[in-house]
Each structure stands twice: as C-alpha cells, then as structure tokens.
C-alpha positions as a printed Julia matrix, in Angstrom:
185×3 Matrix{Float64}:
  26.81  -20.79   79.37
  24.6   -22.12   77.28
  21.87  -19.84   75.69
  18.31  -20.99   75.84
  17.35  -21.04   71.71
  14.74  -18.22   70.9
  12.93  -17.97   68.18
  13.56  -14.93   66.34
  12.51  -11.54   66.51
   9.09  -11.19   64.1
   8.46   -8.15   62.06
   5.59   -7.05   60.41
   5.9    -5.89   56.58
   3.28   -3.15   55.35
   1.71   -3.78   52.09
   0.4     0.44   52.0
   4.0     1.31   50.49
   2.88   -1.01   47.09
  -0.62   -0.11   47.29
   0.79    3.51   46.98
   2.68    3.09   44.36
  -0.2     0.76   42.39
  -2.44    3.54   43.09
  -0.19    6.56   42.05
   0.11    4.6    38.68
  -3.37    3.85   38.41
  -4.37    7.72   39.35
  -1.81    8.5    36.07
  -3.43    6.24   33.87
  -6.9     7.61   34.19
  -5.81   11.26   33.85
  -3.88   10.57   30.57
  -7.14    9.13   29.56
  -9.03   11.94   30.59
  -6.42   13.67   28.69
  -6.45   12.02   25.42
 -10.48   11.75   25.64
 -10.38   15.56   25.72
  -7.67   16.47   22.89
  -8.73   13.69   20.32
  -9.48   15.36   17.44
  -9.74   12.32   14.79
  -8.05   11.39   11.74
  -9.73   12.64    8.83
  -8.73   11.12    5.58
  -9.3    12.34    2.24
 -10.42   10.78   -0.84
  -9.1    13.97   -3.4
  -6.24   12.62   -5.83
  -4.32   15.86   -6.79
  -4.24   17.41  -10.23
  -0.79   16.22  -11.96
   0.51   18.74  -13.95
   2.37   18.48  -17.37
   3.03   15.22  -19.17
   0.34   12.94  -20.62
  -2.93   13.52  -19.5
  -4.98   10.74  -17.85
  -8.12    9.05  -19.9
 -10.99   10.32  -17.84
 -11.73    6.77  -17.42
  -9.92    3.56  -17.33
 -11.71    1.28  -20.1
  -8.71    0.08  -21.15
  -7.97   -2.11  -17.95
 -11.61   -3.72  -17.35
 -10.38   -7.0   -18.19
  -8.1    -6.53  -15.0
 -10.83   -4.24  -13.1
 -14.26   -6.58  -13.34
 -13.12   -9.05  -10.08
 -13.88   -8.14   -6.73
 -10.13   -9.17   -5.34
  -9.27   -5.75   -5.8
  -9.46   -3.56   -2.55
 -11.11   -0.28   -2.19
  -7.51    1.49   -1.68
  -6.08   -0.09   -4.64
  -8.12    0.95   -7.36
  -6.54    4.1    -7.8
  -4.22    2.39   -9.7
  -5.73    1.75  -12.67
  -5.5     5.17  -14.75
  -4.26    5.33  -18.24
  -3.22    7.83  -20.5
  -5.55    9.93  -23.21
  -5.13    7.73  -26.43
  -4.87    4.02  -24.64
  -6.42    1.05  -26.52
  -6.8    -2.46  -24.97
  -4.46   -4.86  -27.61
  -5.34   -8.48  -27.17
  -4.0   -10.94  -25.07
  -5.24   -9.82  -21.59
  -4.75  -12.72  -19.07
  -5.9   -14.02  -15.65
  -2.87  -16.59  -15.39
  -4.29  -18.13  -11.56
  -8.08  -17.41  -12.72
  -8.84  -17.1    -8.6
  -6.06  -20.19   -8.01
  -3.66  -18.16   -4.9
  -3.0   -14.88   -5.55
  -4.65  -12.16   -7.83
  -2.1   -11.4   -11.17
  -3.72   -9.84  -14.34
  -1.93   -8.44  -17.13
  -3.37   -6.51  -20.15
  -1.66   -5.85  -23.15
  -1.94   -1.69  -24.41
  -1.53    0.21  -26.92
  -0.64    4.37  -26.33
   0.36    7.25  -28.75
   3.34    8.15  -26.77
   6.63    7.69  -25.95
   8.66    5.12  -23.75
   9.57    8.12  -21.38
   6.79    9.75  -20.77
   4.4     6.76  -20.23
   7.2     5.81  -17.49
   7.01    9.31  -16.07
   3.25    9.54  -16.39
   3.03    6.12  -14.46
   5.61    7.67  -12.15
   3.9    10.82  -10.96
   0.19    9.27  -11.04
   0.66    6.19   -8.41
   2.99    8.23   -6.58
  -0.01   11.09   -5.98
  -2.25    7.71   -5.31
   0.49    6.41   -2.29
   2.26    4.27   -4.29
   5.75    3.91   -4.33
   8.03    3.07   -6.85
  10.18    0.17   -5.82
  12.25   -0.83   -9.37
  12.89    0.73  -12.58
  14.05   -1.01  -15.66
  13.33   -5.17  -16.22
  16.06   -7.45  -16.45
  16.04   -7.94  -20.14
  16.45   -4.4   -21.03
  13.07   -3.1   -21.17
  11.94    0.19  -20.41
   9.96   -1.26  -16.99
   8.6     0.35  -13.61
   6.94   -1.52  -10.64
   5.25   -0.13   -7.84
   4.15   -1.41   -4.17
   1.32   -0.59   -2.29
  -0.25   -2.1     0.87
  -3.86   -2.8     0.25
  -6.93   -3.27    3.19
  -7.16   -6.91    2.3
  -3.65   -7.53    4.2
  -1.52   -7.99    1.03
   1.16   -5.72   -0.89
   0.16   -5.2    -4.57
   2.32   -4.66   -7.18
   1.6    -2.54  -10.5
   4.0    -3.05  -13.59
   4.5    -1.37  -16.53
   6.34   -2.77  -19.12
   7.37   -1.19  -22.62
   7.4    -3.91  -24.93
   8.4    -2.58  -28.13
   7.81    1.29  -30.33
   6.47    1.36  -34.15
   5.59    3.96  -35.79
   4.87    6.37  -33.39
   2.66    3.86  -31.52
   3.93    2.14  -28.27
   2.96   -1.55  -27.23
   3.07   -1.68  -23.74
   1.68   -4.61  -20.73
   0.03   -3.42  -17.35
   0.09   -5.86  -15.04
  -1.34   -5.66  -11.18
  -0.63   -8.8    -8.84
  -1.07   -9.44   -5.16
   2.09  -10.55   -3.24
   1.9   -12.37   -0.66
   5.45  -12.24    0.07
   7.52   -8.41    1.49
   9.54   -6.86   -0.41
C-alpha cells in the first residue's frame, strides 16, 4: 500500500486584489489633491505692528541702537526689535564682543527719562506685539532684567535683553543687548 508520491496540488494567486487596493489609494490621493488645489486660499501675512496703547511712547525711530543695527547679521523678521522709548540717548560703551567671530551679540549702553517699571513694561508689550516672547524676568544679581526669544529666517533663536543698570536723578542707565543663540532654550 504504498502511495505513488505526487507532487502537490498548484494554485494560482491573483495579483488584481493588490492592484485594487494600490489603485483605490492612488484614486484618493489625486482627489484630495484636486481638493486642496481647489480650496487653497494662501497665507497672507501682514507686515502692520499694532498701535500699543498707554505707557511710554516709542521714539519714531531707533537711533539709539545703530551701533547694534548697521551689520547685515540681522534678519528681516528680527528687526522689529529694535524700538526705544521717546527720550533714549546712546551712553558710551556700545560693544561688538565676537566682532563677526560665531555668533552675533551687541550690547549698547542707554540712557531714558523713565522709570525701571515702565521701561520693563514698555519692552514687554512692544516685542510681544512684534512675536516675541518673553522667556525670563529679573537677572541673577538683582537687577531689574527682561529677555526675550524669537526665531529668526536665518535658522537661529535671538535673544533681546534689557537690563536696568542703575536710577539717578530721575534718569535711568540701562544696556540693550540682542545676540544670536545657537543653542534652544
């Protein structure tokens, strides 16, 4: 009773069951285009800082930071940041520490008619209306201090400080500072 060996039964497999399913998602893909080709409406972006209201008012230009504003390191989004308020003088000792060695960092030493306050709160509410946001508040030796972020077009964040360094006689003695960080924060 011995069985003569066969070889075993053969089957054929269809490939139209994929194909089906490769061409169903295929047939989706180009009607969501169609789709998103019909709706897209754009992104429209706006260039119009708002009015802020109250507080110190903002110099109408910002002569005071030059020494910080005449490179061309600075991207197009970040220059919104350099405002000042009405009564700002340039003090000396403006510096360029890496003088285009790594990473942009200028600082420029200011002098305002104002108080500690509200050259914090006018900082505060005129990067914020730019897109910047404020990340710290108050330095580590007990300064009146705020630093902002912002991520600029050039692929780096950049940081604004402002730094009350001391109050006499009504007039306050302040640093700006704007530096490129190559490092999150």
């Amino acid at each position: 009773m011995s069985e003569r060996p066969q070889a075993p039964l053969t089957t054929t497999t269809s490939i139209w069951p994929a194909a089906a399913v490769l061409g169903i998602a295929v047939a989706m893909l180009a009607v969501f285009i169609l789709i998103n080709a019909v709706a897209e409406q754009g992104v429209t972006t706006t260039t119009t800082v708002p009015i802020v209201v109250g507080g110190l008012a903002k110099a109408p230009n910002a002569d005071a930071l030059s020494y910080c504003r005449h490179t061309s390191e600075i991207p197009a989004n970040i220059e919104g940041a350099f405002v000042v308020p009405v009564t700002t003088v340039p003090a000396p000792g403006a510096n360029i520490p890496n003088a285009g060695a790594g990473d942009f960092d200028c600082y420029q030493p200011l002098t305002t008619t104002a108080s500690s306050g509200s050259l914090l709160a006018f900082y505060a509410t005129q990067l914020e209306a730019r897109g910047w946001g404020l990340f710290s508040h108050g330095a580590s030796n007990g300064k009146p201090q705020s630093l902002f972020q912002k991520a600029g077009t050039d692929g780096f964040y950049w940081v604004v400080g402002v730094t009350v360094n001391t109050s006499t006689n009504g007039t306050l003695h302040w640093t700006y500072r704007i530096y490129q960080n190559s490092e999150s924060i």
